[in-house]
Residue, then its C-alpha position, 0 to 999 in steps of 0.5 A: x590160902x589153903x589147898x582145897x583142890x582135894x575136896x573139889x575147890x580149884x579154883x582160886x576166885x571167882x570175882x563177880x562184879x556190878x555196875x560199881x564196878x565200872x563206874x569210875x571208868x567213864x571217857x574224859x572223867x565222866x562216869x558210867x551210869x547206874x541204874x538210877x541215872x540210866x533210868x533218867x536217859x530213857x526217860x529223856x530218849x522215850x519222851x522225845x519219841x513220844x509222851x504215849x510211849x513214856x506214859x506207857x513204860x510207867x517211867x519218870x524222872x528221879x527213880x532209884x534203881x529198884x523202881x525203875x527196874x520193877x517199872x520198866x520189868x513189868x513194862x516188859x512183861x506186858x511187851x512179851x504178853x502182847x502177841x500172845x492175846x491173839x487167840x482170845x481176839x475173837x472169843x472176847x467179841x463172845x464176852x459180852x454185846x461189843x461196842x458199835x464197830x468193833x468187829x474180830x478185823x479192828x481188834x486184830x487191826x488194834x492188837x497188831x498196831x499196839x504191838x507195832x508200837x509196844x516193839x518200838x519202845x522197847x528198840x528205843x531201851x536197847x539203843x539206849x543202852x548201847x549209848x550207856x554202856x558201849x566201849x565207846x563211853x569207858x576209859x579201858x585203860x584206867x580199868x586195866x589198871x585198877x583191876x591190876x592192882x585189885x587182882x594184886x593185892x587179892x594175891x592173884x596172878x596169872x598162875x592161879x585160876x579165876x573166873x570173872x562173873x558180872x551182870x554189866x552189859x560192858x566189856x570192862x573186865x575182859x578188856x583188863x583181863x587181857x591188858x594185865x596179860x590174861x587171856x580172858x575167854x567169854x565164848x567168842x570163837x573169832x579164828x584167825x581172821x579178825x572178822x567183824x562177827x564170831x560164832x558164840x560157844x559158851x558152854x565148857x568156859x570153865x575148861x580153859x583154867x588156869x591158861x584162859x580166864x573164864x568170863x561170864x556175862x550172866x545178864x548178857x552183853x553189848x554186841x551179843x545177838x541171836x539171829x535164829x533158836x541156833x545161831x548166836x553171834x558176837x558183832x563190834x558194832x557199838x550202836x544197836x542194829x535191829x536187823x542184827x537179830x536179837x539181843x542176847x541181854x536180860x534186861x533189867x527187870x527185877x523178876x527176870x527168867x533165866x531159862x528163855x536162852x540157852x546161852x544165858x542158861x548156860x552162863x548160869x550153870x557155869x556160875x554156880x559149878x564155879x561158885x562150888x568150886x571157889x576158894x575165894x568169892x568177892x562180889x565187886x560194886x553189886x548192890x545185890x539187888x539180885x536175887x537169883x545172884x544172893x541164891x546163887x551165893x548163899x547155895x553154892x559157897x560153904x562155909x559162907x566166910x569164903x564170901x567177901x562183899x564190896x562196900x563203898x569206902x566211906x569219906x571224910x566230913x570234918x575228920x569224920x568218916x562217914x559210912x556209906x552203902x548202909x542199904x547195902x550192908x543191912x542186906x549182907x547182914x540178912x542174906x550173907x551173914x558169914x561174909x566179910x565187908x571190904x570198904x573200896x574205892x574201885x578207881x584208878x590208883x586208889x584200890x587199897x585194900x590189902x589189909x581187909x584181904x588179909x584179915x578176909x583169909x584169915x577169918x576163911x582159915x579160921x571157918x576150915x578149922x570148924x569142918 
């Protein structure tokens, strides 16, 4: 690859991951979820507290990922509004002749008891995903080995800088990061007693190359919460506390705002200065259904051949192979034109892509030689 460092590009990947990237890695051959399939847990966890609180979530068995997030997002949006009706509590009695009974006391008395319940659904998705995604559902192990490989046939060693971005809630990529012997750094500052909760400083990540790898959680991740506007911490629980704090989690949720925590915010920033500076971006098991994530992509990364997107490889029906993730690759066409497609099999020993990677830096020297 060339030396970009003259014109600001320094660093020499930025691997952003989604949850294909963790799927293969679940405890005793199982697999991660992905959102289709987590969907399907909540809707079990949700109906078996109460059918009401199903209806209300809009869910149902069989959803593919997209539903389930608009669903479940506009859910959500209705949680957040909730507690700020109160002020047209009583003008409304104004609106028009209330029903017989219904007094400023039983609206506030319905409001607060709504919200009560509205609180208690969306404690049931945070433990749900704890139970989905906690470190206690993933063989580490076999991620450090197939990130080890990735990284090597990527060209990638532990003389080069790399960011690791994702939008999983998991702690797969530090964990692999650090088996291989780096050094991965996504803000917890534990000192040096190993104490069961960290102070969490996110902004300056990117300071810590090539010696540290910085690690960006850009939806969140399991274990985060924020006890007050200034106090964000990181826990080893592995099942979610509700007087822990709040979860510093996006979830998901298909019109998300970024700018409601500073750390996320500050992830996001970090994100995008990386991608300008990137001499490489491989985007890893993301279906791309993302849209500040495509934004981020198409603003930051020029040429756009430094982009390369994962696909899943196809299989073998008959002697013939199939392709797979057609959905995905229409959306590369229409929003990443100029980025290579990497068919992969992201488990363990079964990573091979070194010729896709060579023919991928190709067509970037190639891009150079345009500017």
């Amino acid at each position: 690859m060339p030396d970009d460092a003259k014109d600001g590009r320094d660093i020499d990947l930025v691997l952003v991951t989604g949850a294909g990237a963790s799927r293969e890695f679940g405890v005793n051959g199982t697999s991660i979820p992905l959102m289709s399939e987590w969907s399907d847990a909540l809707v079990d966890k949700i109906s078996g507290r109460s059918w009401s609180y199903l209806e209300a979530t809009r869910l149902e068995k069989g959803l593919d990922g997209p539903t389930f997030e608009r669903r479940l997002g506009q859910f959500l949006q209705l949680a957040t509004a909730l507690p700020q009706i109160e002020q047209v509590l009583k003008p409304s009695l104004e609106f028009q002749p209330p029903p017989n009974g219904v007094s400023e006391q039983a609206l506030r008395q319905w409001q607060r008891a709504t919200l009560h319940h509205i609180e208690e659904i969306v404690h049931l998705v945070r433990e749900s995903l704890y139970e989905c995604f906690s470190p206690d559902h993933m063989d580490l192990d076999a991620a450090a080995q197939a990130y080890s490989t990735l990284l090597q046939q990527l060209g990638i060693t532990k003389a080069e800088s790399m960011v690791y971005a994702t939008t999983n809630y998991d702690i797969v990529g530090e964990y692999a990061i650090e088996r291989i012997g780096g050094f991965p750094d996504c803000g917890e500052q534990r000192g040096i007693a190993n104490r069961p909760e960290a102070k969490l400083r996110i902004d300056g990540l990117l300071g810590g190359m090539p010696r540290y790898v910085p690690v960006l959680h850009l939806h969140g991740r399991i274990g985060w919460y924020q006890r007050s506007d200034s106090e964000s911490y990181s826990s080893d629980i592995r099942t979610h506390n509700r007087d822990s704090g709040v979860p510093i989690l996006m979830l998901p949720d298909p019109n998300k705002v970024y700018d409601t925590n500073p750390n996320i915010v500050s992830l996001w920033t970090q994100f995008e200065d990386a991608l300008r500076r990137a001499k490489r971006v491989l985007v890893l098991g993301h279906s791309l259904h993302d849209d500040p994530l495509v934004e981020a992509l198409q603003r930051n990364v020029s040429p756009g051949e430094r982009v390369a997107i994962t696909t899943i490889s196809g299989t073998e029906v008959k002697g013939t192979v199939v392709p797979q993730d057609e959905d995905l690759r229409n959306r590369v066409v229409g929003s990443l034109p100029a980025a290579s497609v990497i068919p992969i099999n992201f488990a363990q020993g079964t990573v091979n892509i070194a010729d896709h990677v060579e023919e991928w830096n190709r067509r970037i020297e190639a891009s150079l030689q345009l500017f």
